[in-house]
N, C-alpha and C positions, 0 to 999 in steps of 0.2 A: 318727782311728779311729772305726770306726760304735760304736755303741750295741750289737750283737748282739755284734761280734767283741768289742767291750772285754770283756762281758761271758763270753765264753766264756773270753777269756785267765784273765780273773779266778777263774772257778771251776777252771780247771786249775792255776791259780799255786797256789792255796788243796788243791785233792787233793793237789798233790806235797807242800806242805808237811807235810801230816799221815801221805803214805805217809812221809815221813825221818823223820818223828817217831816212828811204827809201827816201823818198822826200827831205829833207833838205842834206845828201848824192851826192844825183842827182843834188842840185839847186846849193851845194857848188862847183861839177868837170863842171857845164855849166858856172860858172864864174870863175874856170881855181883857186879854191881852194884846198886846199888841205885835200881831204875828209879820209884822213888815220888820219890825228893829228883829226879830231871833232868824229870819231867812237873811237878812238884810249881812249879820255878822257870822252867820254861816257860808252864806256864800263868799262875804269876804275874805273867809280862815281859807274855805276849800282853794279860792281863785290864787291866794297868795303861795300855799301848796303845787300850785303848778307850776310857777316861777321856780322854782327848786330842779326841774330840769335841767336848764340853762345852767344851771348855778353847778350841776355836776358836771357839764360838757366842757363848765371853765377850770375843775380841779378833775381833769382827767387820770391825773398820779395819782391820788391818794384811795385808798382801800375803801371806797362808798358801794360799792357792789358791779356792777354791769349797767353801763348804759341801756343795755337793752330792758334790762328788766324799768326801769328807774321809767324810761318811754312806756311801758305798760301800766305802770301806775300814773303815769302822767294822763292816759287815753281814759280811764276808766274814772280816773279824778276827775279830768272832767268831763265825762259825760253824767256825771253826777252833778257838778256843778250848775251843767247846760238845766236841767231838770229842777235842781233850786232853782234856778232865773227865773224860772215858770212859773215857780210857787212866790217868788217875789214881786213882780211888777206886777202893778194895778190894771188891768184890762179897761176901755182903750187904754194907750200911753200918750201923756200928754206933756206938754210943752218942748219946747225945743230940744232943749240941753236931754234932756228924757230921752227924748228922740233918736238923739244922735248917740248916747250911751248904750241903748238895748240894742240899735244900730248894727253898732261895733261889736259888741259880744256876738252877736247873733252874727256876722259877716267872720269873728274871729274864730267862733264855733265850727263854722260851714270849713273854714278852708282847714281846720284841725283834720276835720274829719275827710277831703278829699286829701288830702296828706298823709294821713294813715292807711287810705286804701293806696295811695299812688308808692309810696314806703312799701307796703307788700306787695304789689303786681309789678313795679320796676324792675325788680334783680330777677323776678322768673321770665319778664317778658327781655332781659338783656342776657339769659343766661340761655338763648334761642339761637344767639349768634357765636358762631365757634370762637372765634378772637376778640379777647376784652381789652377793650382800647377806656386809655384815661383821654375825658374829653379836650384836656388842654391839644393832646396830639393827635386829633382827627382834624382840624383845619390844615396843617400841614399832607396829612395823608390825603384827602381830597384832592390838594395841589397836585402831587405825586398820581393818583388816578386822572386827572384831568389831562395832566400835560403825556402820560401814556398813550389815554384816547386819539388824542392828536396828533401824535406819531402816526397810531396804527391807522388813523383816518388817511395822513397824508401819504401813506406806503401802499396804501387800496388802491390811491386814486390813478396808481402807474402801471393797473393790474388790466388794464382794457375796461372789460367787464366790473370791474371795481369801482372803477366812476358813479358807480350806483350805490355804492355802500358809502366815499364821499359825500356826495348828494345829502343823502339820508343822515350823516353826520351835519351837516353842516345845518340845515332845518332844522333837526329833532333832536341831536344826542348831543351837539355843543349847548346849547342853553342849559339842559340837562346837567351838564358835567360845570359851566361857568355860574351860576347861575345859584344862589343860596336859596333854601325852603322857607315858603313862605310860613306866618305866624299862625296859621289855620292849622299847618304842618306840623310846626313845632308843639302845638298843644294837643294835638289827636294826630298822631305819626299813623300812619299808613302806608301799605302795598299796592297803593291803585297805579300811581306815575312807574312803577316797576315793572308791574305787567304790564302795561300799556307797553312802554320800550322793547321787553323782551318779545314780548307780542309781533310788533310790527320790525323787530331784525328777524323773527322765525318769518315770517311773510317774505323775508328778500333774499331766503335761501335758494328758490329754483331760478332765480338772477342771476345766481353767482356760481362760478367754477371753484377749484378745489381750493385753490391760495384764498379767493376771494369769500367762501365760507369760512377758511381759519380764521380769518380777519371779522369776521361775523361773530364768532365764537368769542374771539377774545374782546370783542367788544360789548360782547354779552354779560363775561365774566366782568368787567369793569363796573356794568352798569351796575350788576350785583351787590360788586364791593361797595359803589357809591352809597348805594339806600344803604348798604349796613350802617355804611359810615353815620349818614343822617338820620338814620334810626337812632343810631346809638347817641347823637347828637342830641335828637329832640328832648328823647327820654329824659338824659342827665340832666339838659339844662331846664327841662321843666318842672323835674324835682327841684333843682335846687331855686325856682322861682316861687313857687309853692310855699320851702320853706322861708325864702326870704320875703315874701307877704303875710305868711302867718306871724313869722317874728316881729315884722313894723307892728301891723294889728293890734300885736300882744301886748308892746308896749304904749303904744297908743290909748287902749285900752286901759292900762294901767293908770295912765294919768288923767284919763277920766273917771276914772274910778276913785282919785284922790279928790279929785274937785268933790266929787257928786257925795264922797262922806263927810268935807268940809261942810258940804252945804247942809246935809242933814244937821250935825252938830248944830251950825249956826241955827238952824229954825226950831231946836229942841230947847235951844239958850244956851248950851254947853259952853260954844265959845263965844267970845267979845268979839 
């Protein structure tokens, strides 16, 4: 089955599900039921259905099918899920503990869902850059570009006319190269600091003689490498913050969700 259809089947499986839930909802408070305990243990079956993820990322050996596919049932669980919550909580929502419960799902929700877009645009927006670097060894290759830089800054400055590409090193393109991105960077990466750089070394080409435009170029080609490098930096490790906030979340989540059916129990009589 293609990729478009599977996905269409999937969003229609996932509507009907939540219209029967809507209507059975509706058909439970016209016969004077009680339509909070049947959302109540629906939403509980679906939420504990998503934990099942996890639970295959931790038995990666055995024949459970494809992580990937297992993720797309995970996305479409819950945004079903998301949409019982809706039909569950009493509008306003009150009391504390309330508060900090719909909270959480609703903050655990939100970063599900910038997770799955950031999961799909990552690998096309890293697959822009010719050479795929694993992020543990990009801090080392920085090193390696930076202390290049510095060479070629310090072999300019003996060029007469080179003193000016120096200069321009030593203001502009050393902070650049010593200098980590900041956290603005790392969560919205960008090409602005790139042009800017490449910009103002095409500016100091009619300065320089023929040595001293090499030494231009190759310091052009560094700056280059740099942003890839940072590119490639932000991206990865903002996925994987991403995921490591959705997972605290989740199980955060989880254990407030043990309180808050304890506490039901207790006000129903269930338990002592």
């Amino acid at each position: 089955m293609r990729t478009r259809a599977r996905r269409s089947l999937s969003i229609t499986a996932t509507l009907i599900a939540v219209g029967l839930t809507a209507l059975a909802v509706q058909w439970t408070r016209d016969h004077l039921g009680d339509a909070s305990t049947m959302t109540g243990w629906t939403l509980l079956v679906s939420t504990a259905g998503l934990y099942t993820l996890s639970a295959r990322k931790q038995w990666i050996t055995l024949p459970l099918g494809r992580v990937a596919a297992w993720l797309q049932v995970h996305m479409y669980l819950g945004t079903f899920a998301s949409l019982v919550f809706l039909m569950h909580i009493g509008w306003p929502v009150r009391g504390v503990f309330e508060i900090c419960l719909a909270s959480c799902f609703v903050i655990v929700a939100a970063s599900g869902i910038v997770l799955a877009v950031a999961n799909r645009r990552t690998p096309l927006k890293l697959a822009t850059i010719a050479v795929d670097r694993r992020v543990e060894s990009i801090p080392a290759l920085r090193v390696c570009a930076a202390r290049e830089a510095h060479r070629l800054a310090l072999e300019s400055s003996q060029l007469g006319e080179g003193a000016t590409l120096a200069e321009h090193y030593q203001q502009t393109l050393l902070p650049f190269f010593q200098s980590r991105r900041s956290w603005l960077y790392r969560l919205l990466p960008n090409g602005i600091q790139r042009r800017r750089q490449l910009r103002e070394l095409a500016n100091l080409e009619r300065y320089l003689a023929e040595r001293g435009n090499a030494s231009r170029l190759a310091l052009a080609q560094l700056v280059t490498h740099k942003d890839d490098l940072d590119y490639q930096y932000a991206l990865q490790t903002r996925l994987r913050l991403f995921y490591t906030l959705h997972v605290a979340l989740t199980w955060t989540l989880a254990m407030l969700v043990g309180v808050h059916v304890v506490l039901v129990f207790r006000f129903h009589g269930v338990m002592l």
